[in-house]
C-alpha positions as CSV (number, residue, x, y, z in Angstrom):
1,X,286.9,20.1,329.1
2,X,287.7,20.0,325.1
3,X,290.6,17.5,326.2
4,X,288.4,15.0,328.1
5,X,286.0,14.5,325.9
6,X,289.0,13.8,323.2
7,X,289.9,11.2,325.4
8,X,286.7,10.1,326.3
9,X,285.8,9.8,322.2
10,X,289.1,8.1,321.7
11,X,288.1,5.6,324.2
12,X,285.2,4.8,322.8
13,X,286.4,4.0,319.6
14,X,289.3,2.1,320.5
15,X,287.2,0.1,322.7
16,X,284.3,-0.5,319.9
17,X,287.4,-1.6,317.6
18,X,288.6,-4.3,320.2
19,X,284.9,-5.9,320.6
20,X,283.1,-4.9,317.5
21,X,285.9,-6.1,314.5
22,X,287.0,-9.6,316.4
23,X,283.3,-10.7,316.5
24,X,282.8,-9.8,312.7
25,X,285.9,-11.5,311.9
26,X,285.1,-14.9,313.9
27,X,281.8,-14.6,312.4
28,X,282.5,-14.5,308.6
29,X,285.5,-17.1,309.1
30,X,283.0,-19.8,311.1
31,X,280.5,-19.0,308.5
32,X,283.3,-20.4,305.5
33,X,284.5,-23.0,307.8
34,X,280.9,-24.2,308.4
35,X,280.7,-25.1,304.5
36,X,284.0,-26.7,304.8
37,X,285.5,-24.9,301.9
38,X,287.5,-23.4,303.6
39,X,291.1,-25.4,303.2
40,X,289.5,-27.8,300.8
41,X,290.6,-28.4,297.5
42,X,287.7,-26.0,296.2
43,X,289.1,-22.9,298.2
44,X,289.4,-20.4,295.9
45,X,288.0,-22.3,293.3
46,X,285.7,-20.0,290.4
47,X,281.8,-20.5,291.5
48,X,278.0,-19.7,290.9
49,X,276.6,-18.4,293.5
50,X,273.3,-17.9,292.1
51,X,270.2,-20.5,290.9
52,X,267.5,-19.8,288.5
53,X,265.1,-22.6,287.5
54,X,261.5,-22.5,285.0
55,X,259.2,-25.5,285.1
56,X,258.3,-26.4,281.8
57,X,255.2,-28.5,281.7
58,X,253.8,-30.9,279.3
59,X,250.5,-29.5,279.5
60,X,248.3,-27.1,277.9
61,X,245.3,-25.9,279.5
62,X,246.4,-27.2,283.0
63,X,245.4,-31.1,282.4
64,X,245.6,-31.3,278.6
65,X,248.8,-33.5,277.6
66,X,250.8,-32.4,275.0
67,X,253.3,-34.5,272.3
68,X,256.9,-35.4,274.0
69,X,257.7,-33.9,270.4
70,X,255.7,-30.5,271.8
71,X,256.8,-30.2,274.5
72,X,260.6,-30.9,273.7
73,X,260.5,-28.1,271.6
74,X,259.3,-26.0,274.8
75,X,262.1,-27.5,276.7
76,X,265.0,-26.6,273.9
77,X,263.9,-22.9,273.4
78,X,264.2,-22.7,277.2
79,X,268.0,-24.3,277.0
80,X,268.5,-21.9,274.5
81,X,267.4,-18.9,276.3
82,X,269.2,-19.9,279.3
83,X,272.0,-21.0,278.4
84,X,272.6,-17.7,276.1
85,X,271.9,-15.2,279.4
86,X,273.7,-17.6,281.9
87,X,275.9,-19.2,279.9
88,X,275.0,-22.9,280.3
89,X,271.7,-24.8,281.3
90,X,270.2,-28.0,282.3
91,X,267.6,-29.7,281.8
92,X,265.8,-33.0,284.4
93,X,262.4,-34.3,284.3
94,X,260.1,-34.4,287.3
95,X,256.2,-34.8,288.2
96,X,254.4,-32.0,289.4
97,X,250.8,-32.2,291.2
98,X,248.4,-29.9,292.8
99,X,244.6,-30.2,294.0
100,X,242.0,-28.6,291.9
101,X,239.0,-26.3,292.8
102,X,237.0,-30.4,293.0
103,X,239.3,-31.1,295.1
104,X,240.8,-33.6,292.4
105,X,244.7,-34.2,292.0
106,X,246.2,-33.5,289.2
107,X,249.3,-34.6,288.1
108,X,251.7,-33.5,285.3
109,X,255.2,-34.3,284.1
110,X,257.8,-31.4,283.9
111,X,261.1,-30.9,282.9
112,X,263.1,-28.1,285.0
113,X,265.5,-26.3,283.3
114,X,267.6,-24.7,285.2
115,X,271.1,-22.4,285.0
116,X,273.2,-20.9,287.7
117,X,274.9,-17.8,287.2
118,X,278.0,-15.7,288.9
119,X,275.3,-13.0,288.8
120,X,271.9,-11.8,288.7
121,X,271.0,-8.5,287.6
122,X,267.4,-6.6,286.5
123,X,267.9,-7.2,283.3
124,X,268.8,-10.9,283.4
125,X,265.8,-11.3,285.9
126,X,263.2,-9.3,283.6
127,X,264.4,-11.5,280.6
128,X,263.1,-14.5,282.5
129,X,260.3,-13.3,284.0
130,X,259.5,-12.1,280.4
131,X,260.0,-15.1,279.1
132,X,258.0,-17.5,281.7
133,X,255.0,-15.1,280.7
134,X,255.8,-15.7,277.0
135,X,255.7,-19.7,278.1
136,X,252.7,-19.3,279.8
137,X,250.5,-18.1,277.1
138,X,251.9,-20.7,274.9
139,X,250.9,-23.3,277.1
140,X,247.6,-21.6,277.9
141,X,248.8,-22.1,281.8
142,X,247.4,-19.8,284.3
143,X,250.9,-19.7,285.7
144,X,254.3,-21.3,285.3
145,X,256.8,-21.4,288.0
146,X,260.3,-19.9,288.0
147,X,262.6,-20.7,290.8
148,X,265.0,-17.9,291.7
149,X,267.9,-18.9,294.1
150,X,265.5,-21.3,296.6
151,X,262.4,-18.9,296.2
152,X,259.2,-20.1,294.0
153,X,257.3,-17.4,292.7
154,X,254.2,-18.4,290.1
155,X,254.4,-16.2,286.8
156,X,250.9,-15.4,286.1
């Protein structure tokens, strides 16, 4: 009885081996050849995988502008921070908008700053997060938005 159900536990595991490891493999290959790196002249190549992005706005109180001067000097201390936790950072402009409680658009111009980075840890993430709060009350915002690898979250 001992010896059959050797055999009968062998067989099981050889026969998960055959069906489970092929379809692992053929998944993670067609998942690299999907991207088309695979083969490419970027195969192997050193990468980021990882995206973190703060909107800095021009505005203080929500709808109040602020001096290009101003709000350049919010947009270097952020290209400082990040680029001395990431190692590099850029900086484009863009126009934000979003309906008030009167139903009234409003409509600001930003400037995302944004790194990517081989990693992100707690401590990397806390520094942001610590910093967009920091932004915020310097702004008088009642939120400003950090992007973290295709995710928005609102820093309040």
């Amino acid at each position: 009885m001992k010896k059959r159900n050797w055999i009968i536990t062998v067989a099981i595991v050889v026969l998960l081996t055959l069906v489970f490891v092929p379809v692992q493999q053929s998944y993670s290959a067609e998942g690299a050849a999907a991207t088309g790196i695979t083969g490419s002249a970027l195969d192997g190549q050193f990468s980021l995988s990882h995206e973190v992005k703060i909107y800095v706005p021009s505005t203080v109180k929500g709808n109040i502008q602020i001096t290009e001067e101003a709000q350049q000097k919010f947009v270097d201390q952020a290209l400082a921070k990040f680029s001395e936790w990431f190692g590099g950072a850029t900086a484009i402009d863009g126009e934000g908008a979003w309906v008030d409680k009167d139903k009234k658009l409003i409509k600001e111009n930003v400037t995302i700053v944004y790194s990517f980075a081989e990693t992100l840890d707690k401590k990397s993430l806390d520094q942001v997060v610590a910093y967009a709060k920091q932004l915020k009350e310097d702004l008088a915002q009642s939120s400003v938005s950090l992007e973290v690898d295709g995710k928005m979250y609102f820093i309040e």
